[in-house]
N, C-alpha and C positions, 0 to 999 in steps of 0.2 A: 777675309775668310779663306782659308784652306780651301783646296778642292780634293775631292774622293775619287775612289778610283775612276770611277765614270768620268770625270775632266770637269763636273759640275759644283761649284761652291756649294761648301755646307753653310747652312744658315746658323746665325750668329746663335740663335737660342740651345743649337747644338752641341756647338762649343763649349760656351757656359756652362751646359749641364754636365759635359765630359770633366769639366774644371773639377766641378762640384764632386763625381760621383771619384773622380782620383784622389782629391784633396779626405772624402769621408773612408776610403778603402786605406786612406795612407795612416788617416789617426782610428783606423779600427773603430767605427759609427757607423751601424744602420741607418739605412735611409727612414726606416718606420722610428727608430730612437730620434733621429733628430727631425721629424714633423712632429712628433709628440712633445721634444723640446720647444719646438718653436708653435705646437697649440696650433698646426694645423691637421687636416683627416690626410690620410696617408693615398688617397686616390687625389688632391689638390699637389701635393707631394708628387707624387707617380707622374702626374701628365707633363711637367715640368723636367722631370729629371731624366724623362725619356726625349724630351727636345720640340715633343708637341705643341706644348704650348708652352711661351716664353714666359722668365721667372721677372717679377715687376723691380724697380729700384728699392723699394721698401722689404721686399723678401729678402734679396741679394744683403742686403745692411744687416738682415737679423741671422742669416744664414753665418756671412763673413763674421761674424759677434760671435756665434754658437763655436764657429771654430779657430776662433783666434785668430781670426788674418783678415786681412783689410780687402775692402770690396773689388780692390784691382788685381787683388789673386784669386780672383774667383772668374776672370777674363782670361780667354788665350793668350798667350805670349804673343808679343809685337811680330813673331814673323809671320804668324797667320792671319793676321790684322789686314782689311785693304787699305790702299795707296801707304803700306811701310816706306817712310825716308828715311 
């Protein structure tokens, strides 16, 4: 995990969502477009993509499917990763 300005790791749910919400700003996709693609309510949506609450392994799979990239791009890069070798 990265840490913030404060010197405190962000938690991993945060990350993932940052993944998410750059990867939907990059292919031009609302976050309310794609819960209505993936047939959830856009407040199950919201509490996720804001880092609240962590997105399960079954979301992540139909997310990464919605945009064409595989579940490991939907993870922060290994340098923010703990114990990077």
């Amino acid at each position: 995990m990265s840490d913030n300005a404060a010197g405190t790791a962000t938690p991993m749910r945060e990350l993932v969502a940052e993944e998410i919400r750059v990867l939907l700003a990059r292919q031009r996709i609302s976050a309310s477009k794609l819960a209505r693609t993936l047939g959830m309510t856009q407040s199950y949506l919201a509490r996720r993509m804001s880092g609240d609450t962590a997105f399960d392994v079954d979301d992540l799979a139909r997310i990464a499917n919605v945009l064409g990239v595989t579940v490991v791009d939907l993870l922060p890069s290994a340098k923010v990763r703990p114990n990077n070798r």
